[in-house]
BAVEX-368859 format. One record per residue (C-alpha): x, z, y; chain; residue in one letter. Coordinates in steps of 0.5 Angstrom, whole numbers. Layout:
# BAVEX-368859
u=X w=Z v=Y chain=A resn=A
...
# end
This chain:
# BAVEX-368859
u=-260 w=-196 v=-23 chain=A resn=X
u=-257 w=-200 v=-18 chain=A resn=X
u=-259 w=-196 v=-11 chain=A resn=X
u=-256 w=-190 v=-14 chain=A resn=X
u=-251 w=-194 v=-15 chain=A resn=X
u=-251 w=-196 v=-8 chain=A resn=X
u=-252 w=-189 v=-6 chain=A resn=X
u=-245 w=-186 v=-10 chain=A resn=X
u=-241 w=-192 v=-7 chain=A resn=X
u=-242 w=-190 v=1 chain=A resn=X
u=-238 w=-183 v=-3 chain=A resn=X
u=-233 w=-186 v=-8 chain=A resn=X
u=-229 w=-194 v=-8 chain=A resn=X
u=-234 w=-198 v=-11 chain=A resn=X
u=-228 w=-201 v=-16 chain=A resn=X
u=-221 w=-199 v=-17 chain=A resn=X
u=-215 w=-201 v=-21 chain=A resn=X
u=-208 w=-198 v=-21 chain=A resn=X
u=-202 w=-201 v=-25 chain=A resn=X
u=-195 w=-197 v=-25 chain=A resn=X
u=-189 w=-201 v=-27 chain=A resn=X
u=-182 w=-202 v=-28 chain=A resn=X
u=-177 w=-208 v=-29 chain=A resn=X
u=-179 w=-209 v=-36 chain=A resn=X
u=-187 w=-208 v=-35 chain=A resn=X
u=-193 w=-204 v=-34 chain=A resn=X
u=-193 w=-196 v=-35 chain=A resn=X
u=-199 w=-195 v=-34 chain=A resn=X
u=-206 w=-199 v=-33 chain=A resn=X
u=-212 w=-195 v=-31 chain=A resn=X
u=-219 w=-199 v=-28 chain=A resn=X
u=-226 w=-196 v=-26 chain=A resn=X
u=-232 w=-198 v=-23 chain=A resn=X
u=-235 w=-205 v=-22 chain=A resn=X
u=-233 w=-212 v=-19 chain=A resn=X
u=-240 w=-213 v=-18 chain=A resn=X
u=-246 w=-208 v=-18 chain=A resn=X
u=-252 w=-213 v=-19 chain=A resn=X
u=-249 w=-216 v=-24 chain=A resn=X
u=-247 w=-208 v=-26 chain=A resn=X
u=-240 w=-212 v=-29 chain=A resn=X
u=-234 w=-206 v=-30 chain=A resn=X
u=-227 w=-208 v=-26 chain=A resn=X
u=-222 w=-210 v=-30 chain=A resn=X
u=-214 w=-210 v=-29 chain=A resn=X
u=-215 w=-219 v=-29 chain=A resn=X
u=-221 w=-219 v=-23 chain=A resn=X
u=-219 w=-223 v=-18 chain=A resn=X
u=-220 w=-220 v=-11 chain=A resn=X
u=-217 w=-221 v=-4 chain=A resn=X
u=-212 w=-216 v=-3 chain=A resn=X
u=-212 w=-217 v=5 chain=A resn=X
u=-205 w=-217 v=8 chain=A resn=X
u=-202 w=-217 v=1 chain=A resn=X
u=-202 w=-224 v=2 chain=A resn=X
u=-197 w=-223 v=8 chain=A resn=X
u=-191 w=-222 v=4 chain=A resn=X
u=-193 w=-228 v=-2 chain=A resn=X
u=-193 w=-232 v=4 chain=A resn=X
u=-186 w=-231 v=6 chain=A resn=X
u=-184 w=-231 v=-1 chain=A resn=X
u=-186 w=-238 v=-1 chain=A resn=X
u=-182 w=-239 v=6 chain=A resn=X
u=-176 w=-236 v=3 chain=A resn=X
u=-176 w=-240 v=-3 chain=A resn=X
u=-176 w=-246 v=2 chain=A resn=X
u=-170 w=-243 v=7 chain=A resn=X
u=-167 w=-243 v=-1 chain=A resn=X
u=-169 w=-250 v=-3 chain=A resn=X
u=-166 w=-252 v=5 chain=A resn=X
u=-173 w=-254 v=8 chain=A resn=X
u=-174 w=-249 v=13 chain=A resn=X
u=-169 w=-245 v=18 chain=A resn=X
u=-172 w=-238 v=19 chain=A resn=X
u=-167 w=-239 v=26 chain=A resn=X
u=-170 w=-245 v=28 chain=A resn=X
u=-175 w=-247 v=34 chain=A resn=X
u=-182 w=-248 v=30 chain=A resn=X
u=-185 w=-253 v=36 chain=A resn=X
u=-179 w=-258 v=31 chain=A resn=X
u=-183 w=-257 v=25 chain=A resn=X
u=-191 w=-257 v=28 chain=A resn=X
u=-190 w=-263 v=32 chain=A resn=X
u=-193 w=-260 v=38 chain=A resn=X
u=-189 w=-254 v=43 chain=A resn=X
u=-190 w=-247 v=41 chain=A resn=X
u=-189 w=-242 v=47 chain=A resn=X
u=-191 w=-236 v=51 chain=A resn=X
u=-195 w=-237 v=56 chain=A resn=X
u=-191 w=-232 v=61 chain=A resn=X
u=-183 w=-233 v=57 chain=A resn=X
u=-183 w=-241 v=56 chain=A resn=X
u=-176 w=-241 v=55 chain=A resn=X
u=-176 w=-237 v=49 chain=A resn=X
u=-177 w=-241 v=42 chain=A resn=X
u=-182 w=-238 v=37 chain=A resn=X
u=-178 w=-237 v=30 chain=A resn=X
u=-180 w=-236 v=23 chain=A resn=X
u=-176 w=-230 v=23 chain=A resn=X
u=-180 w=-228 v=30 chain=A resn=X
u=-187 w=-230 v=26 chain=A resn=X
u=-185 w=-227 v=20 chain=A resn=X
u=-184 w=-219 v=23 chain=A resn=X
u=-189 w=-221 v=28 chain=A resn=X
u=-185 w=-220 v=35 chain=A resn=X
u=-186 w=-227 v=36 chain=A resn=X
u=-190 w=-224 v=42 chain=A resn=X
u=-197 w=-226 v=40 chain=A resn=X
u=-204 w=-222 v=39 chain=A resn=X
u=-210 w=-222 v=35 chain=A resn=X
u=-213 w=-223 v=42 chain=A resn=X
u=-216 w=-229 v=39 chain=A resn=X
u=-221 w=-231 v=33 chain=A resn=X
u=-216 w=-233 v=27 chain=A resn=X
u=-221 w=-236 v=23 chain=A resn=X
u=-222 w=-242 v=24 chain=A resn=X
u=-227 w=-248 v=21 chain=A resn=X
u=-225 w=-253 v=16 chain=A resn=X
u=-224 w=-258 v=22 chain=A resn=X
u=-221 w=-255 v=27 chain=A resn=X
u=-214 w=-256 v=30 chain=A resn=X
u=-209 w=-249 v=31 chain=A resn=X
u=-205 w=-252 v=37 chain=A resn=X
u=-211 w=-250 v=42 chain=A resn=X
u=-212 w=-244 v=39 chain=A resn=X
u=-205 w=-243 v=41 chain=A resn=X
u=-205 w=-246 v=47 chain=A resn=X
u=-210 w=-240 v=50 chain=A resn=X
u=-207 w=-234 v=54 chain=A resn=X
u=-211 w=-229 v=51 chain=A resn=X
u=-207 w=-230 v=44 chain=A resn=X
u=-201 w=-227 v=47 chain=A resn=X
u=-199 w=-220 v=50 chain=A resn=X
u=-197 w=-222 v=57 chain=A resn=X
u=-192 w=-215 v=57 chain=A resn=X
u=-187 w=-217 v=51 chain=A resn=X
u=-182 w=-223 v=52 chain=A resn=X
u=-182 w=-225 v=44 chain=A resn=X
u=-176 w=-220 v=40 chain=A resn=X
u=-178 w=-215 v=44 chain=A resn=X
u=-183 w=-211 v=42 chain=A resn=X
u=-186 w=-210 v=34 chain=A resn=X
u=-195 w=-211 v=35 chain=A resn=X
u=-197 w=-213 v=28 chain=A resn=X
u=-201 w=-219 v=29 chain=A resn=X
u=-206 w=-224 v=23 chain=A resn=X
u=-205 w=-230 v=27 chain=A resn=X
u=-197 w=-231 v=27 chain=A resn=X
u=-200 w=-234 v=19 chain=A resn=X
u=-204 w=-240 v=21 chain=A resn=X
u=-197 w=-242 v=24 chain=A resn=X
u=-193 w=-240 v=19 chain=A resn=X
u=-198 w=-243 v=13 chain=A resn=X
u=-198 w=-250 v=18 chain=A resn=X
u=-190 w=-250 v=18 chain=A resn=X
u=-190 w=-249 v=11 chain=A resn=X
u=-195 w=-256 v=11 chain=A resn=X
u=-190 w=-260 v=15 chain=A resn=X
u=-184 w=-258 v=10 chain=A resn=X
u=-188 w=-259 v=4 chain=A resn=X
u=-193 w=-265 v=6 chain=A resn=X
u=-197 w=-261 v=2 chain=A resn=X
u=-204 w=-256 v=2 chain=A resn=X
u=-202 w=-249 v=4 chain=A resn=X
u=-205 w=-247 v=-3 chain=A resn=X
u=-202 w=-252 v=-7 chain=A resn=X
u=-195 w=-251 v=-5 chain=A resn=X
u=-196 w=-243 v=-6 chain=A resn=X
u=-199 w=-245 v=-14 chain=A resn=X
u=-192 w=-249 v=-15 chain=A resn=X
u=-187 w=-245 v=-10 chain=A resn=X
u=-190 w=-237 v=-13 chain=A resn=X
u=-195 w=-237 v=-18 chain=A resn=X
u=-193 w=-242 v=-23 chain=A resn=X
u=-186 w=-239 v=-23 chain=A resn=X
u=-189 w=-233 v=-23 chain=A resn=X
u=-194 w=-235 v=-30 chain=A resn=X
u=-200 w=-232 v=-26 chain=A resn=X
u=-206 w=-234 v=-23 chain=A resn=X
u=-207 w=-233 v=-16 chain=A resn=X
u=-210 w=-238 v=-10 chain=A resn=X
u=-211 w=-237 v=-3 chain=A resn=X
u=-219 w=-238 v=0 chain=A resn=X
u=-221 w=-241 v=-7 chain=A resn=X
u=-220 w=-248 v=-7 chain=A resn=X
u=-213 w=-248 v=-13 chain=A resn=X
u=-216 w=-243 v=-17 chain=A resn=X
u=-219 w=-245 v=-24 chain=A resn=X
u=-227 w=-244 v=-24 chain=A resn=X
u=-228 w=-239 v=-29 chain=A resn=X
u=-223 w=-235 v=-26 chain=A resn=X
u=-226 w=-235 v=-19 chain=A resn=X
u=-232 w=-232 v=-23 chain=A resn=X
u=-229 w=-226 v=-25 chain=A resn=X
u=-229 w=-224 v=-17 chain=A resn=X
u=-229 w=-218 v=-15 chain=A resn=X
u=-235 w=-216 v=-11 chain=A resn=X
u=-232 w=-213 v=-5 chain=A resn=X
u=-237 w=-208 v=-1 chain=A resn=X
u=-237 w=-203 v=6 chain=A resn=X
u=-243 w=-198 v=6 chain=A resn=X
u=-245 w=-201 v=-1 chain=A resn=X
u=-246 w=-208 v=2 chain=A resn=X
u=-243 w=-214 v=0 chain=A resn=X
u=-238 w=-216 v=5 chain=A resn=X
u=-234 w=-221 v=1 chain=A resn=X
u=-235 w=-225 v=-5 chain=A resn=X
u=-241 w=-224 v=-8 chain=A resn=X
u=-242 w=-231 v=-11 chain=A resn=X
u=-246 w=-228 v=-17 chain=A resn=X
u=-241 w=-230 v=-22 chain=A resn=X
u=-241 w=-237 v=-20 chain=A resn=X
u=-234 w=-240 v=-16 chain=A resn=X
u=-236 w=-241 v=-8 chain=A resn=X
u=-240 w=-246 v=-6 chain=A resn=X
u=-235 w=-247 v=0 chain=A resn=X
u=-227 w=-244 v=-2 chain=A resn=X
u=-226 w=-244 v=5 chain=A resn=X
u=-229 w=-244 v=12 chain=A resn=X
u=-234 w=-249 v=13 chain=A resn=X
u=-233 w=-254 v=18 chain=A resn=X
u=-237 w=-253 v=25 chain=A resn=X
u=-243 w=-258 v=22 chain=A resn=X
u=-243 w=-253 v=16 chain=A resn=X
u=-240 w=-258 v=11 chain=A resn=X
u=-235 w=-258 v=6 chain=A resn=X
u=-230 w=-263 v=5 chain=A resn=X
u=-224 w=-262 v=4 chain=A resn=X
u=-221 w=-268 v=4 chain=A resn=X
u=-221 w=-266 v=13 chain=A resn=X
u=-215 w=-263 v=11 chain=A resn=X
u=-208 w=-266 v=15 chain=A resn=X
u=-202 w=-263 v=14 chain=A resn=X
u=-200 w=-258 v=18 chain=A resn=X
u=-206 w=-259 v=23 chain=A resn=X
u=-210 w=-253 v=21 chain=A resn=X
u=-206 w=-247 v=18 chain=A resn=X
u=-212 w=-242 v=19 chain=A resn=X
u=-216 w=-246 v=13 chain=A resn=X
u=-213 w=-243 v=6 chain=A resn=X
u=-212 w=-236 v=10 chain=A resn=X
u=-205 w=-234 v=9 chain=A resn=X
u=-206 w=-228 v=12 chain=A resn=X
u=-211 w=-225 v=8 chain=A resn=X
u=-214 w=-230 v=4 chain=A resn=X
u=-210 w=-229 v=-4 chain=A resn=X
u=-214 w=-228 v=-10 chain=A resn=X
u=-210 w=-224 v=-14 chain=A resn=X
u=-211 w=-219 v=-19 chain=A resn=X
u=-208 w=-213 v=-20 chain=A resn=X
u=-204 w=-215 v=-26 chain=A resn=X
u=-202 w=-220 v=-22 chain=A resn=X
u=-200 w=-216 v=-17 chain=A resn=X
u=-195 w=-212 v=-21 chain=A resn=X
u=-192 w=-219 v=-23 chain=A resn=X
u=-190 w=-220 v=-16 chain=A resn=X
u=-188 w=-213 v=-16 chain=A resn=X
u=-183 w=-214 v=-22 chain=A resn=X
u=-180 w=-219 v=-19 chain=A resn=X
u=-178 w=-215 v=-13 chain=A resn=X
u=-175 w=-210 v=-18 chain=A resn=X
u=-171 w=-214 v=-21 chain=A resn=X
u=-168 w=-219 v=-14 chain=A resn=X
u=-172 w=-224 v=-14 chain=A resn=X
u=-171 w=-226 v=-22 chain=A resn=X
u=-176 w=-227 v=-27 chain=A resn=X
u=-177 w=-227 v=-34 chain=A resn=X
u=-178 w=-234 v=-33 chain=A resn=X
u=-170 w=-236 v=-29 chain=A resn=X
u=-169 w=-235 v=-21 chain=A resn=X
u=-174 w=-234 v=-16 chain=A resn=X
u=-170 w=-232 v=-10 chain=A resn=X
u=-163 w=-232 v=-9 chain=A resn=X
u=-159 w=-226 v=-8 chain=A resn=X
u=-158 w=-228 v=0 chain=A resn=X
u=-166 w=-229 v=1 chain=A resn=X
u=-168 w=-223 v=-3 chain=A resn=X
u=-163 w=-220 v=1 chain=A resn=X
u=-166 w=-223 v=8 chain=A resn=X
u=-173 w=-220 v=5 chain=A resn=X
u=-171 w=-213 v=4 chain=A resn=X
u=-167 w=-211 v=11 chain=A resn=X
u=-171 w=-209 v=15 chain=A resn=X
u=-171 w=-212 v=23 chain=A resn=X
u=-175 w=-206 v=27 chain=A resn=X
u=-175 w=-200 v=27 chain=A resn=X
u=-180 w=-196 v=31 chain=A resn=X
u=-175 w=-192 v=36 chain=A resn=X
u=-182 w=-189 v=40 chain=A resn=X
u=-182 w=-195 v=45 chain=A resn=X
u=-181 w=-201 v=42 chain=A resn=X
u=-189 w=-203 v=39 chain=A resn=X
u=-194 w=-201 v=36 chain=A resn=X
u=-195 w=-196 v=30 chain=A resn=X
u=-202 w=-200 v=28 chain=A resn=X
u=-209 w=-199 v=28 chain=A resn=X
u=-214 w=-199 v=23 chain=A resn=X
u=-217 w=-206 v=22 chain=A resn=X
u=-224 w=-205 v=21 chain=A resn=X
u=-226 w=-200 v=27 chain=A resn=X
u=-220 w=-201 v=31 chain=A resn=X
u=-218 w=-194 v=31 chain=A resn=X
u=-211 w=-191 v=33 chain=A resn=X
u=-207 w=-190 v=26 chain=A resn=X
u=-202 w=-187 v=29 chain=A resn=X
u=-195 w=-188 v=26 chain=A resn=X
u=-197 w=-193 v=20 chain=A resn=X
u=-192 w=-197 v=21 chain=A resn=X
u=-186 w=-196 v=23 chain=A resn=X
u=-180 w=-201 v=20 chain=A resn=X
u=-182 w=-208 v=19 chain=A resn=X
u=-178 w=-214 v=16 chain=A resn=X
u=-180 w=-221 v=14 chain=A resn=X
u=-187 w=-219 v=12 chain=A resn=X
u=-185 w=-213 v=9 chain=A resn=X
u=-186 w=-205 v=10 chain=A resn=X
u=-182 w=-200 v=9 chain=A resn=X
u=-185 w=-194 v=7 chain=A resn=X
u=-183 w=-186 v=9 chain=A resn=X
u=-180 w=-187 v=15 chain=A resn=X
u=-176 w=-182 v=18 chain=A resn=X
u=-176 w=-181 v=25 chain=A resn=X
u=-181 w=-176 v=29 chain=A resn=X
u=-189 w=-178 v=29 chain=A resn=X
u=-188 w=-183 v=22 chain=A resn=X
u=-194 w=-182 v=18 chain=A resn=X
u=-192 w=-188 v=13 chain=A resn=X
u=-191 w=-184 v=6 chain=A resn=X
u=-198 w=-185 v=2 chain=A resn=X
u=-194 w=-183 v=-4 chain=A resn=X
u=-191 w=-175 v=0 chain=A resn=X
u=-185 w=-175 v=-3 chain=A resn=X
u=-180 w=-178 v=3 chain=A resn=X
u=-176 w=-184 v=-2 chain=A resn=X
u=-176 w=-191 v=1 chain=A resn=X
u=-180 w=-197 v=-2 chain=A resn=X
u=-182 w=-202 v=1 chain=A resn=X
u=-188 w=-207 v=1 chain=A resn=X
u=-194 w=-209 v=4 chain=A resn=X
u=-202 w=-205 v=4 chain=A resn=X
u=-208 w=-209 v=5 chain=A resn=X
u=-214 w=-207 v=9 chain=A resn=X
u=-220 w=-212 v=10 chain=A resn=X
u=-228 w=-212 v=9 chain=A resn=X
u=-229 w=-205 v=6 chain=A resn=X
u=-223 w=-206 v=1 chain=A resn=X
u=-215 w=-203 v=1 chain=A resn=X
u=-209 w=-205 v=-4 chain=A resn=X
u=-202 w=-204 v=-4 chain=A resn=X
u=-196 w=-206 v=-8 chain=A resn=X
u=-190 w=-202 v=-7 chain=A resn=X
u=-182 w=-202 v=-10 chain=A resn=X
u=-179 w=-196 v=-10 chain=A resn=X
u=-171 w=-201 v=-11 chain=A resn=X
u=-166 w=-195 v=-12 chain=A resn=X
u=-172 w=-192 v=-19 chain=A resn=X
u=-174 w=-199 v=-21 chain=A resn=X
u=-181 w=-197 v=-20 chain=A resn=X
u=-188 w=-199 v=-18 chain=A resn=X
u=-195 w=-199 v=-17 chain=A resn=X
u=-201 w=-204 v=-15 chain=A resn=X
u=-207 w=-201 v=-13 chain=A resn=X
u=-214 w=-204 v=-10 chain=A resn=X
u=-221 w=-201 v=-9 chain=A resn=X
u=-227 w=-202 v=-6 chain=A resn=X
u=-231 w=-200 v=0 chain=A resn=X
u=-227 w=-194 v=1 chain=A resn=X
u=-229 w=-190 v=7 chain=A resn=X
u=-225 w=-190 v=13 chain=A resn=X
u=-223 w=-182 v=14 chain=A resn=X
u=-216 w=-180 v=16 chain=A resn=X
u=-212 w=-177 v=11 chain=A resn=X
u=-207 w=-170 v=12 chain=A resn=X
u=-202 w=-172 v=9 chain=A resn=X
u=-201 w=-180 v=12 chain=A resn=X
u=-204 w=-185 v=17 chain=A resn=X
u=-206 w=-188 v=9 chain=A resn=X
u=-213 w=-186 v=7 chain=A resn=X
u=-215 w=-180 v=3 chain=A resn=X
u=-216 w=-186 v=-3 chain=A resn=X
u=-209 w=-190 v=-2 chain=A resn=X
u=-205 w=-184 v=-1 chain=A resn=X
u=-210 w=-182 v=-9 chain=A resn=X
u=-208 w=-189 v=-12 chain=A resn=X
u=-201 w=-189 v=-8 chain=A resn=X
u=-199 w=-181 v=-13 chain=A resn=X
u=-203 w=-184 v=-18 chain=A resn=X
u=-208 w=-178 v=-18 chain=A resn=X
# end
C-alpha cells in the first residue's frame, strides 16, 4: 500500500487543498490526499502546513499594523531600530528601509545561508559581502530575496520587545480568530500534530514528526540543544522563520484572504486602517525589462522567466501586462494580488482578485517541478489556481 502510494506521488501531489472564497465566506472547499502517507492520515481544509512565502505577506501585515499603532516607519533607517549599522558594502551611504526590506530592492541576496541556529547572531550574516548584489545600489533593482526577513522579523522584536511568534499571535492571528505559528514554538501541541507531512520524490522533506508536535520547534543551536530561553530581542530573527516558516491551514489562509477582500476589516472590528491597506496593495516595481529579476525556481534554480513581474509591500501582483509576463495562473488576464509559496516539494498560494471580491487558498505537496504552457506557475498551481 504505501510503496504504491509512494510510486503514484512522484505523478500527482501527495495532498492538495483548495478554498475559494468571497467577502462573506467560503464558496467552495475541496481536499484530496493525505497530510501523511505512513500514517495513511487523509488531508483536510484545517491541516496546518507550512505554506513557504505565504509567510511574507503575514509578515508585513504585522508590520503595517505596527506602522498604524506608530512603532514603526516604513521610511526610516532600520540600523535605529536593530542596534547595529545596516548597509551595502558597495553603497554605505544609502539607508536600508522597511519598505526596501519589504519589495526586496534593499539591494540584498540569498548568496548567504538564512537559516540560522538557535544561537546564532543576524549582524554577522549581514556583515558578509557575499549576502549583497555588488551591482545594484538599493531602490534600483527588484531581486526577490529570503533574507530581507530575519531583519524585518529582528525590527519587529526591538519594536515589540517580544518573540516574532509571539507578536505575530497578537498582531495577526488572534485578531484574526486562527490558529497559526511561525516555526512551531506558539502553537497548540494537538494542532502541530495535525501537520501536513510534506514531501519531494515521495520522501519526507518537512514535518514528518509522526503525529506528535516537533522535538524542536526551531533550528537547534550549534551544540544541537534546544533552549529557547537563548532568545534576545531582535538578535536573531532568522529563529522563527519569517520567510517561510507559517503553519497555517488552508482554511486559515482563506481568513487572511477575506480580510484583504474587505480592506483590512474583519468580522472581528479593524485589522488595517484604510491608509495601510492602501500601502499594502500599491505596487512599487514594476518589471520594465531592465530593472530586476522576474524570479527563479527555488528548488532547482532554474529561470522562471516572467513570474514576477510587479511587487509591493510582500505583495504580487498577478497578470502583468507588459511583453514577456507569465505572472497569470489563473489565464484570464484580471489583476489580483497576493503571494505563491514554494519550498520543500510544496507550492501555495492565496489570491484576491479586489474589483470581484473573490479568492482562492491552494496548497499541495510534492508537486513536480515541470514548466506550464500556460504561465511560469506549474501545471499544478495553474489547476488549483482555475479551480480544475
Amino acid at each position: 500500500m504505501i510503496a504504491a502510494l509512494l510510486a503514484a506521488a512522484t505523478a500527482q501531489p501527495v495532498a492538495e487543498v483548495r478554498i475559494a472564497f468571497d467577502r462573506h465566506g467560503e464558496t467552495a472547499v475541496a481536499a484530496r490526499g493525505l497530510a501523511d502517507i505512513a500514517a495513511n492520515r487523509p488531508v483536510t481544509p484545517d491541516d496546518p502546513v507550512r505554506v513557504a512565502s505565504i509567510s511574507k505577506l503575514v509578515t508585513a501585515i504585522a508590520v503595517l499594523r505596527l506602522v498604524d499603532a506608530g512603532k514603526l516607519d516604513l521610511d526610516a533607517d532600520v540600523s535605529r531600530m536593530l542596534g547595529w549599522r545596516l548597509r551595502h558594502p558597495s553603497f554605505p551611504d544609502v539607508p536600508i528601509t522597511l519598505r526596501l526590506l519589504l519589495s526586496h530592492r534593499a539591494g540584498i541576496v540569498d548568496g548567504v545561508d538564512y537559516v540560522l541556529p538557535l544561537d546564532a547572531e543576524l549582524a554577522p550574516v549581514l556583515a558578509d559581502a557575499k549576502a549583497w548584489d555588488a551591482a545594484h545600489a538599493p531602490g534600483s533593482w527588484f531581486a526577490y530575496a529570503n533574507l530581507n526577513f530575519p531583519i524585518v522579523a529582528s525590527v519587529v522584536e526591538r519594536a515589540t520587545g517580544e518573540r516574532f511568534d509571539r507578536a505575530m499571535d497578537r498582531l495577526v492571528f488572534r485578531p484574526l480568530g486562527i490558529a497559526a505559528c511561525y516555526n512551531w514554538a506558539s502553537c497548540r501541541p494537538e494542532f502541530a500534530a495535525r501537520a501536513v507531512v510534506q514531501y519531494r520524490g515521495g520522501k519526507p522533506t518537512k514535518d514528518d514528526h509522526h503525529g506528535r508536535p516537533p522535538a524542536c520547534p526551531v533550528e537547534p543551536a550549534r551544540d544541537g540543544s534546544c533552549d529557547l530561553s537563548q532568545w534576545r530581542t531582535g538578535r536573531n530573527g532568522a529563529m522563527f522563520s519569517p520567510q517561510g516558516g507559517l503553519r497555517i491551514s488552508a482554511r486559515g489562509l482563506a481568513v487572511v484572504g477575506r480580510m484583504l477582500l474587505r480592506q483590512g476589516r474583519t468580522d472581528r472590528g479593524r485589522l488595517l486602517s484604510p491608509r495601510a491597506f492602501a500601502t499594502l496593495t500599491t505596487p512599487l516595481w514594476t518589471w520594465d525589462g531592465t530593472n530586476g529579476d522576474t524570479g527563479s525556481d527555488a528548488t532547482t534554480g532554474a529561470k522562471q522567466g516572467g513570474f514576477m513581474c510587479r511587487y509591493g509591500l510582500t505583495v504580487t501582483f498577478l497578470a502583468t501586462p507588459v511583453a514577456g509576463c507569465r505572472d497569470d495562473p489563473f489565464g484570464d488576464g484580471r489583476q489580483r494580488l497576493g503571494h505563491a509559496g514554494d519550498a520543500y516539494g510544496l507550492r501555495s498560494g492565496l489570491w484576491v482578485d479586489l474589483k470581484a471580491g473573490t479568492g482562492v487558498a491552494y496548497f499541495a505537496t510534492d508537486v513536480a517541478v515541470e514548466p506550464s504552457a500556460r504561465s511560469a506557475f506549474t501545471p499544478t498551481e495553474d489547476r488549483l489556481a482555475r479551480g480544475r
